[in-house]
C-alpha positions as CSV (number, residue, x, y, z in Angstrom):
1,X,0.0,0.0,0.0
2,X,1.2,3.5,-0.9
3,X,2.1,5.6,2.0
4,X,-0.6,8.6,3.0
5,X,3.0,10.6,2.8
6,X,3.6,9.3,-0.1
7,X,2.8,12.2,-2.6
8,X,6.2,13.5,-3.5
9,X,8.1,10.5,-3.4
10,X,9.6,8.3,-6.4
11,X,9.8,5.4,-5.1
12,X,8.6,2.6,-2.8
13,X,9.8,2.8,0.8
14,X,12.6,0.2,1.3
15,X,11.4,-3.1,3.4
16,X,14.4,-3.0,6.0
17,X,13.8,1.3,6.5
18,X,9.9,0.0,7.5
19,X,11.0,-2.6,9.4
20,X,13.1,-0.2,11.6
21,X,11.2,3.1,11.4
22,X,8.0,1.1,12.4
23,X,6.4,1.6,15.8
24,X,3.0,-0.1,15.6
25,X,4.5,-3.0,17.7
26,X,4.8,-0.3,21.1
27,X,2.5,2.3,20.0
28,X,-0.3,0.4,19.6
29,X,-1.1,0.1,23.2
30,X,-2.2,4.2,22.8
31,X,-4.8,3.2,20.8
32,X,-7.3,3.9,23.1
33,X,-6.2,7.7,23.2
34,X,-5.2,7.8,19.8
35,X,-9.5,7.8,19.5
36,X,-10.5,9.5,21.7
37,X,-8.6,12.1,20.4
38,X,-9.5,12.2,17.4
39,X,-13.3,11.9,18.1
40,X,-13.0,15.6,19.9
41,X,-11.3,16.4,17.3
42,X,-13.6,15.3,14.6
43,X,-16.1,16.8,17.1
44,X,-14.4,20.1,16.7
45,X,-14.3,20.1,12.8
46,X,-17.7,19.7,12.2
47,X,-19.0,22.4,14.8
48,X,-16.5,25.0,13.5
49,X,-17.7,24.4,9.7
50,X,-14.2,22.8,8.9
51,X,-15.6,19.8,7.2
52,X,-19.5,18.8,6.9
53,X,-21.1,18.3,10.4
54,X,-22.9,14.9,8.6
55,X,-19.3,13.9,8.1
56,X,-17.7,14.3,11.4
57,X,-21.0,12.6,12.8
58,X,-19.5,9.6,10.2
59,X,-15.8,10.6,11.5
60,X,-17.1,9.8,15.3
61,X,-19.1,6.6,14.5
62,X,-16.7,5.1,12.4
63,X,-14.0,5.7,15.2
64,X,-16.2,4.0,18.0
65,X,-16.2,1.0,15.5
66,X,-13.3,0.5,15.5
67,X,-13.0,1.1,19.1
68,X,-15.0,-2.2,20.0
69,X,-13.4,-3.7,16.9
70,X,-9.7,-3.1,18.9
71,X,-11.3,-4.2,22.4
72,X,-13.1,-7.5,20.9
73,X,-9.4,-8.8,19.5
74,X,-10.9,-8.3,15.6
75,X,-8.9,-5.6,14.4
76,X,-5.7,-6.5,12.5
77,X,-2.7,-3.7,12.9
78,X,-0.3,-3.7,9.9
79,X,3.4,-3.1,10.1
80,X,3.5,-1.4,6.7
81,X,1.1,1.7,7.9
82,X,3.9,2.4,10.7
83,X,2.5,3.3,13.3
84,X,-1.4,3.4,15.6
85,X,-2.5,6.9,14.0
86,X,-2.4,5.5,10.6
87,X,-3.6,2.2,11.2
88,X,-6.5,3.3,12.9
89,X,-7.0,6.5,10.3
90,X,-6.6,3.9,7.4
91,X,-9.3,1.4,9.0
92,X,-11.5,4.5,9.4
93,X,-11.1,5.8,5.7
94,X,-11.8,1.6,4.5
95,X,-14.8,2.0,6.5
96,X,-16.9,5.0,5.9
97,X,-15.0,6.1,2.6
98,X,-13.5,9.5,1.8
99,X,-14.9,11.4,4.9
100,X,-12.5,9.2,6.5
101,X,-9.5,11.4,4.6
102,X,-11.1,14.6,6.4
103,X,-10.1,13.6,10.3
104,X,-6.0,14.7,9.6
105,X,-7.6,18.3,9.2
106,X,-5.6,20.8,11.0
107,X,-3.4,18.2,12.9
108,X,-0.2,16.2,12.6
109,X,1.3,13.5,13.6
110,X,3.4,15.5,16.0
111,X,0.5,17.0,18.0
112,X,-1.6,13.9,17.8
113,X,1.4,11.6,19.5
114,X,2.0,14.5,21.9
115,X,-2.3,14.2,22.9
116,X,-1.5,10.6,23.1
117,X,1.0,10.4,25.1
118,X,0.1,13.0,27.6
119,X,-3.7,11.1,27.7
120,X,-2.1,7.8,28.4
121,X,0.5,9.3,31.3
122,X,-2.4,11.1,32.9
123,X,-4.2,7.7,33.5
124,X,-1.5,5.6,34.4
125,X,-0.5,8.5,37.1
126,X,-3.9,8.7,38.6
127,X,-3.1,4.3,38.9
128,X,0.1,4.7,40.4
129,X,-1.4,7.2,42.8
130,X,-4.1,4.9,43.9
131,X,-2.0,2.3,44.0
132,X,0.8,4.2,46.7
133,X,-2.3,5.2,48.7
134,X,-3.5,1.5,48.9
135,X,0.4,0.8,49.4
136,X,0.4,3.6,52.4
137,X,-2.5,2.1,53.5
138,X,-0.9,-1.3,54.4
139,X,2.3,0.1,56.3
140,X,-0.6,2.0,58.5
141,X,-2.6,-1.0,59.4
142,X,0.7,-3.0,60.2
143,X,1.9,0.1,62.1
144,X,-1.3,-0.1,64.0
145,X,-1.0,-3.8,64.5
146,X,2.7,-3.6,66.0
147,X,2.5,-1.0,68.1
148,X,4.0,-2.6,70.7
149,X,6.7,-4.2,69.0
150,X,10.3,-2.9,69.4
151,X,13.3,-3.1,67.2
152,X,16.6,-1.5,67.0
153,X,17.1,1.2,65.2
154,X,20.1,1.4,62.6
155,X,22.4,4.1,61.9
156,X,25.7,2.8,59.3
157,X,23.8,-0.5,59.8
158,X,25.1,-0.8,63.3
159,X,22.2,-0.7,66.3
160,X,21.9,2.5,67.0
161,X,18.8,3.3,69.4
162,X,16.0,1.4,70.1
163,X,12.6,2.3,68.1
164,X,9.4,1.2,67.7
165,X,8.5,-1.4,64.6
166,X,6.0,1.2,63.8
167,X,8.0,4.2,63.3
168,X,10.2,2.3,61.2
169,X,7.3,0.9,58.9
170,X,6.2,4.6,58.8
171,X,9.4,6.0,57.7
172,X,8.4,4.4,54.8
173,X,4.6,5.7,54.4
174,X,6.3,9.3,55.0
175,X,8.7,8.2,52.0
176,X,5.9,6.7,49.3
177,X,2.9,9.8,50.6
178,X,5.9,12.1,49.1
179,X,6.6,10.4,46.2
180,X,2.6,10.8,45.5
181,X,2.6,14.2,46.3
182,X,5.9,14.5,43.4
183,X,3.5,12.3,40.8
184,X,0.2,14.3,41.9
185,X,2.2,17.5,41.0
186,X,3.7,16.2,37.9
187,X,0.0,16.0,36.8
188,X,-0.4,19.5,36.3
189,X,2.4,19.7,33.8
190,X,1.0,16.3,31.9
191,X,-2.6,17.7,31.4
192,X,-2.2,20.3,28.8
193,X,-3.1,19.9,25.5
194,X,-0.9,20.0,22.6
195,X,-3.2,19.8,20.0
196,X,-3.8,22.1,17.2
197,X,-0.4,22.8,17.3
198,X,0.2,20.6,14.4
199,X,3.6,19.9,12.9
200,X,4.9,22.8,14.8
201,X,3.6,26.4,13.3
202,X,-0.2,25.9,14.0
203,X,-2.8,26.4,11.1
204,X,-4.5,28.6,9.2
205,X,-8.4,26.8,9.6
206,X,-10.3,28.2,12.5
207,X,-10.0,25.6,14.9
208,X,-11.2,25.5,18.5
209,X,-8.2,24.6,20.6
210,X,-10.8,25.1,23.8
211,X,-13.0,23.2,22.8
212,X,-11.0,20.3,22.2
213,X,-9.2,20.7,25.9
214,X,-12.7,20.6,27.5
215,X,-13.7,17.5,25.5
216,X,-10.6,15.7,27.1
217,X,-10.6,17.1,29.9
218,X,-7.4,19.2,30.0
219,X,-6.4,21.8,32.4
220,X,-4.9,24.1,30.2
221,X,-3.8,24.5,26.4
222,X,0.0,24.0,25.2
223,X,0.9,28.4,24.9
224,X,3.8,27.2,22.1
225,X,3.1,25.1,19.4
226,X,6.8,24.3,18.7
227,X,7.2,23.6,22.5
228,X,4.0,21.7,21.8
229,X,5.2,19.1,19.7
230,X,9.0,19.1,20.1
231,X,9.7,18.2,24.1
232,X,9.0,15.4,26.3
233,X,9.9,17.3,29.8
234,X,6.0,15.6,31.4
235,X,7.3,12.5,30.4
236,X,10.7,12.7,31.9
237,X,9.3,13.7,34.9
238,X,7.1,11.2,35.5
239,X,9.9,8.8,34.8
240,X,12.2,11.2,37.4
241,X,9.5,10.9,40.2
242,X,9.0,7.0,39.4
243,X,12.9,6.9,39.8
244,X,12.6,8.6,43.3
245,X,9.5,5.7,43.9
246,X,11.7,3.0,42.6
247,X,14.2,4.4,45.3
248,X,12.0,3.9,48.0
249,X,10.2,0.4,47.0
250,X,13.9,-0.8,46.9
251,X,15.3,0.3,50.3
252,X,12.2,-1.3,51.4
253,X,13.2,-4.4,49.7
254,X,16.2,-4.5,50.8
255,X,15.2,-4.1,54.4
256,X,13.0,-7.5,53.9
257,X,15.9,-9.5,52.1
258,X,18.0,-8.8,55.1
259,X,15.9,-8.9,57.4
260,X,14.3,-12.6,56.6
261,X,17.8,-14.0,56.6
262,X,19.0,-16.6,59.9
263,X,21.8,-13.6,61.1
264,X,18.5,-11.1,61.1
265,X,15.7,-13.4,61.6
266,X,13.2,-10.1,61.9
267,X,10.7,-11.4,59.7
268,X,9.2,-14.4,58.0
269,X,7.9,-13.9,54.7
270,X,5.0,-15.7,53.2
271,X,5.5,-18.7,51.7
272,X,3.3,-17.5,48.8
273,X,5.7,-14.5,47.9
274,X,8.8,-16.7,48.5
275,X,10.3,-19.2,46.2
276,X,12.8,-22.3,46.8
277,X,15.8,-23.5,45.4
278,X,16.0,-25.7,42.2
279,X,19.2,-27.9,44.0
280,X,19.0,-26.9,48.2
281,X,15.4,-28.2,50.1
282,X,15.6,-25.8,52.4
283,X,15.7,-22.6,51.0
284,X,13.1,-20.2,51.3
285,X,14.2,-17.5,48.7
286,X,13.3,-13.7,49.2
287,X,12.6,-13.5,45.0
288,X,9.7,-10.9,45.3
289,X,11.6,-8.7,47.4
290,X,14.8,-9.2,45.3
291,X,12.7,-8.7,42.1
292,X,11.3,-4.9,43.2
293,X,14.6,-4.1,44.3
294,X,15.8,-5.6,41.1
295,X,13.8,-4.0,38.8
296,X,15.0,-0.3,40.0
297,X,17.5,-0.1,37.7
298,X,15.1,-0.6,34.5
299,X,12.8,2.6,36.1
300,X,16.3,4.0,36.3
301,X,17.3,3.1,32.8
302,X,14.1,4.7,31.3
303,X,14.9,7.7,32.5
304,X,18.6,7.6,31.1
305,X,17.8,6.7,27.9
306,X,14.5,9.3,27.2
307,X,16.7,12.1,29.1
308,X,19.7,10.8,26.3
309,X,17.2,10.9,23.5
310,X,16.3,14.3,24.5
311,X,19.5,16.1,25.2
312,X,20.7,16.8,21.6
313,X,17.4,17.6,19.9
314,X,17.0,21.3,17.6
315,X,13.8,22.5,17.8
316,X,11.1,21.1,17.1
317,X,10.0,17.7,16.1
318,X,12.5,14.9,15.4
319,X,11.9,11.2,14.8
320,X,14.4,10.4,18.1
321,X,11.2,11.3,19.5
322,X,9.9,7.9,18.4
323,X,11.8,6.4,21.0
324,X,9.9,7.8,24.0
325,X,7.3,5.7,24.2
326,X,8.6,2.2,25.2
327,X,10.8,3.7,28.5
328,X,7.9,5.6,29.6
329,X,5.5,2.2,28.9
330,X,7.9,-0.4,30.6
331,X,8.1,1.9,34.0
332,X,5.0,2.6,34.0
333,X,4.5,-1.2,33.9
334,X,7.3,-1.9,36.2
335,X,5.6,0.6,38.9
336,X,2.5,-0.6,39.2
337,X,3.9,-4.3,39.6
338,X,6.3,-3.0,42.3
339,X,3.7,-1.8,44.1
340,X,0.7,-4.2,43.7
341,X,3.4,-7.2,44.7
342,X,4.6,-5.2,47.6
343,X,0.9,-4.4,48.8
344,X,-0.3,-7.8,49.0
345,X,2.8,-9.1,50.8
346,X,3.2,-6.9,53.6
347,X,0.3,-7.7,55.6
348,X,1.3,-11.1,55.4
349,X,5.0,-10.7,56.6
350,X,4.9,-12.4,60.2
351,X,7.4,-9.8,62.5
352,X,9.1,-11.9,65.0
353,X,8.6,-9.8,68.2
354,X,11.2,-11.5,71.0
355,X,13.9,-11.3,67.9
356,X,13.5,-7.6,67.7
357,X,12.7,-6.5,71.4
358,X,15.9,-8.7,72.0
359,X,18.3,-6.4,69.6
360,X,16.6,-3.7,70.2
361,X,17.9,-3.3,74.3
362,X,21.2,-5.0,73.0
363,X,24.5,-3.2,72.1
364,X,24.3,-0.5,74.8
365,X,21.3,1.1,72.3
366,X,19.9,3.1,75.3
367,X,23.7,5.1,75.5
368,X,22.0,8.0,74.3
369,X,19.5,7.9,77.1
370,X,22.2,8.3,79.7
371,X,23.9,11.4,78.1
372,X,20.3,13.1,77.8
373,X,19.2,11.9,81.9
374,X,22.7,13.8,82.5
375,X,22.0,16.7,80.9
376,X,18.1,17.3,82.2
377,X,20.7,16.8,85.7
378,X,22.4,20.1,84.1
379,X,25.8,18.7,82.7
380,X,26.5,20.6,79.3
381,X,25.8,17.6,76.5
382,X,29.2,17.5,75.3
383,X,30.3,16.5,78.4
384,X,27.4,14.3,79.2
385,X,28.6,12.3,76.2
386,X,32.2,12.0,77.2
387,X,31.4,10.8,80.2
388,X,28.6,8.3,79.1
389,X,31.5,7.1,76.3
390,X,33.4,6.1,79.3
391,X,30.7,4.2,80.8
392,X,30.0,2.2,78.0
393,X,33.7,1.7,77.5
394,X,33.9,0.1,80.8
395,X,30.8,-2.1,80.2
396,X,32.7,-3.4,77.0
397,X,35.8,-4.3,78.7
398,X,34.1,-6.1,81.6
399,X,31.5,-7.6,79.2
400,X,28.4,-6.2,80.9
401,X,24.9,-4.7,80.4
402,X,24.9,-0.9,81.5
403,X,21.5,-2.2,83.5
404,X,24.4,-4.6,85.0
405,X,25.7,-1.3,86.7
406,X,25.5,-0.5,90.0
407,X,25.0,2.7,91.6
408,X,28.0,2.9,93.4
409,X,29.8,2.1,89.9
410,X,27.6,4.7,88.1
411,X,28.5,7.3,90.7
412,X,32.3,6.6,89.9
413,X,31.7,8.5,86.3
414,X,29.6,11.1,87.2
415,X,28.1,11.9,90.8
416,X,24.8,13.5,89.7
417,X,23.7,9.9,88.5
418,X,20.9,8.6,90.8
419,X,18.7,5.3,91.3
420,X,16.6,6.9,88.5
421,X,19.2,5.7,86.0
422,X,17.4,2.4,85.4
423,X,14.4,3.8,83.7
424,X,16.4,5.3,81.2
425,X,18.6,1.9,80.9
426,X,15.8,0.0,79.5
427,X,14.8,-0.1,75.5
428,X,11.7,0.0,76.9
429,X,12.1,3.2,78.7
430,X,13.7,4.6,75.8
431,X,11.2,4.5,73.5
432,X,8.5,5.7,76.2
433,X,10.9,8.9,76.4
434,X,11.1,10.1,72.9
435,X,8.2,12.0,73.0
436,X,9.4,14.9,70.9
437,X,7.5,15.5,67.5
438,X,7.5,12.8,64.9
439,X,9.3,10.2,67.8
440,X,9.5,6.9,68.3
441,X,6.8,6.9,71.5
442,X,3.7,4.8,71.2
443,X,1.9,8.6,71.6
444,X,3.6,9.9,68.8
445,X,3.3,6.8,66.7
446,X,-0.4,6.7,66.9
447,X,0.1,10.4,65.9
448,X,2.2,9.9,62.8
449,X,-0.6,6.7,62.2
450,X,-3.3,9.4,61.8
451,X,-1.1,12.0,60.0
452,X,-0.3,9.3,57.6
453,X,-4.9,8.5,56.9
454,X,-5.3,12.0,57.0
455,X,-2.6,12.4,53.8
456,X,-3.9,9.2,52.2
457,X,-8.1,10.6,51.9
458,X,-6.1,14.2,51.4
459,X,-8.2,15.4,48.2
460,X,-5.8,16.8,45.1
């Protein structure tokens, strides 16, 4: 078939040039958006006396056709047209005849992949948000459900002080309610409209870019039409904020690989999100967690290779441009599965409580809690934490607990130490004590719980 470019051309494009210029095997999956814009704007034609209303009326029905023709499995996309838009405007011009030649009025390519693209990101955004606030939801139910549950906290990956399970978890929610905030945000800059800007100067016919944007919904119209069609900045930062996500899912991941192993023994994982090995009975294998923190560096390589595709590009459209589409697809893909695997797991991940309140007193982790009972005794901190150094020095080299201490040998380090010590000694105690803002106290916890359902029902 001759190409609907074809007119000034000699001869016949060459097989191996289609078979690598194509991009109906990626870009079909717009095809969705690919109609619906051009039904608004088909819509728009006829109501601004472009073409006859009777034939953008055809226009419309013949597009819906097709629509349930895609959707039912019966429509048949060809290599040779290139790419969605002329597969679908071909099957549209087969169908109702010549009418079908009037829908490429006052567009191009170039505006119609920019509307497609920006249609597609805006619902896969408003996914990955639901699916972080169904993810956020989880880490505040299990927060709720271990509340009493300590654990040492790390600092260099050494134990640092103790903490509760439930601050930790909501570290996280903190983490993931930001990264929805970032891909909330990034909306704004997805939902304008591009087109009428056509292959970069506008047109001449008397279209109704307004018209269009309300028909799709779009908060605002593209102000440039060369900026319109010639940059992909909404993609890349979509792809920048999923990078940031990927960040957290795998620090998260990480946390659950080392924690399930015998040296941690924090957590049991399901046995329906674990695997075994093909040669060793008794491995329990990690794979899911391993997979999502895996699976970072392909968000990460999306972003690489659109911001590389980018970088070099003169105004305006160029066919790099082509290339766009199947980084921005797999994260989006790659998202979603992080975060509907990690969802369903963690309320199944059994916490092993006398593991964690064990570490979590161990390693003189309440150190900190003698150098602040010294300084509400008035010794300046600085000193306060030379002189608790010293008692933890001598608990080292005599191989004891600081609650293994005696007064009398507390006294020897600092005499404003009293029999009150001990309620500081305990990780217990020390937990109960951080009762500043955003601490690890049960008080505070159940505050940060709320904070956290407050941000997940926050409206846009």
């Amino acid at each position: 078939m001759k190409k609907l470019w074809a007119g000034r051309f000699k001869e016949e494009t060459a097989g191996v040039v289609e078979s690598f210029t194509e991009s109906i095997s990626f870009d079909r999956r717009l095809w969705k958006y690919d109609i619906e814009g051009s039904i608004a704007h088909a819509a728009m034609l006829g109501r601004q006396g472009i073409i006859p209303v009777r034939d953008s009326e055809r226009i419309i029905r013949g597009l819906k056709e097709i629509a349930k023709e895609i959707e039912g499995g019966k429509f048949r996309f060809r290599q040779d047209l290139e790419d969605v838009h002329m597969n679908i405007e071909v099957a549209l011009t087969e169908k109702i005849g010549s009418a079908g030649k009037m829908l490429h009025t006052a567009r191009s390519r170039n505006d119609q992949i920019a509307l497609d693209l920006r249609l597609y990101l805006r619902d896969e955004i408003g996914q990955i948000v639901s699916a972080l606030t169904a993810l956020m939801g989880v880490l505040a139910e299990s927060a709720e459900r271990h509340i009493d549950y300590l654990m040492p906290g790390y600092t260099h990956m050494q134990r640092a002080q103790p903490v509760l399970l439930s601050h930790h978890l909501l570290a996280y929610g903190e983490m993931f309610g930001r990264d929805r905030d970032r891909l909330r945000d990034a909306l704004k800059r997805v939902n304008v409209m591009p087109l009428g800007a056509c292959a970069l100067a506008g047109t001449s016919l008397p279209i109704d870019r307004s018209y269009v944007a309300k028909l799709l919904r779009f908060g605002g119209i593209a102000g440039n039409s060369i900026d319109a069609v010639s940059d992909r900045d909404f993609a890349l930062e979509f792809l920048a904020d999923a990078a940031i996500l990927a960040v957290h899912l795998s620090r998260f991941a990480e946390e659950l690989v080392l924690w399930s192993t015998e040296e941690f023994s924090f957590v049991e994982l399901p046995d329906a999100f674990t695997t075994g090995s093909s040669i060793m009975p008794q491995k329990k294998n990690p794979d899911v967690a391993e997979l999502a923190r895996g699976k970072t560096g392909r968000i990460f390589g999306a972003l690489i290779s659109l911001l590389t595709v980018m970088k070099g590009l003169p105004l305006s459209y160029n066919r790099d441009m082509q290339e766009d589409k199947v980084p921005v697809f797999d994260a989006v893909d790659t998202t979603k599965a992080s975060l509907s695997v990690l969802t369903s797991m963690i309320p199944k991940i059994r916490f092993h409580r006398e593991v964690l309140a064990k570490t979590a007193g161990a390693a003189y982790s309440t150190a900190t809690d003698i150098a602040e009972y010294l300084v509400r005794k008035g010794m300046p901190f600085r000193d306060a934490h030379g002189v608790t150094g010293k008692i933890v020095l001598h608990c080292a080299e005599n191989k004891m607990r600081l609650e293994d201490l005696k007064i009398a040998d507390f006294r020897r380090f600092s005499g404003l130490i009293g029999p009150d010590i001990y309620r500081c000694l305990t990780a217990e105690g020390s937990v109960a004590a951080k009762r500043s803002r955003g601490g690890t106290s049960r008080s505070e916890v159940r505050r940060q719980i709320r904070r956290l359902r407050k941000i997940m029902i926050r409206e846009e």
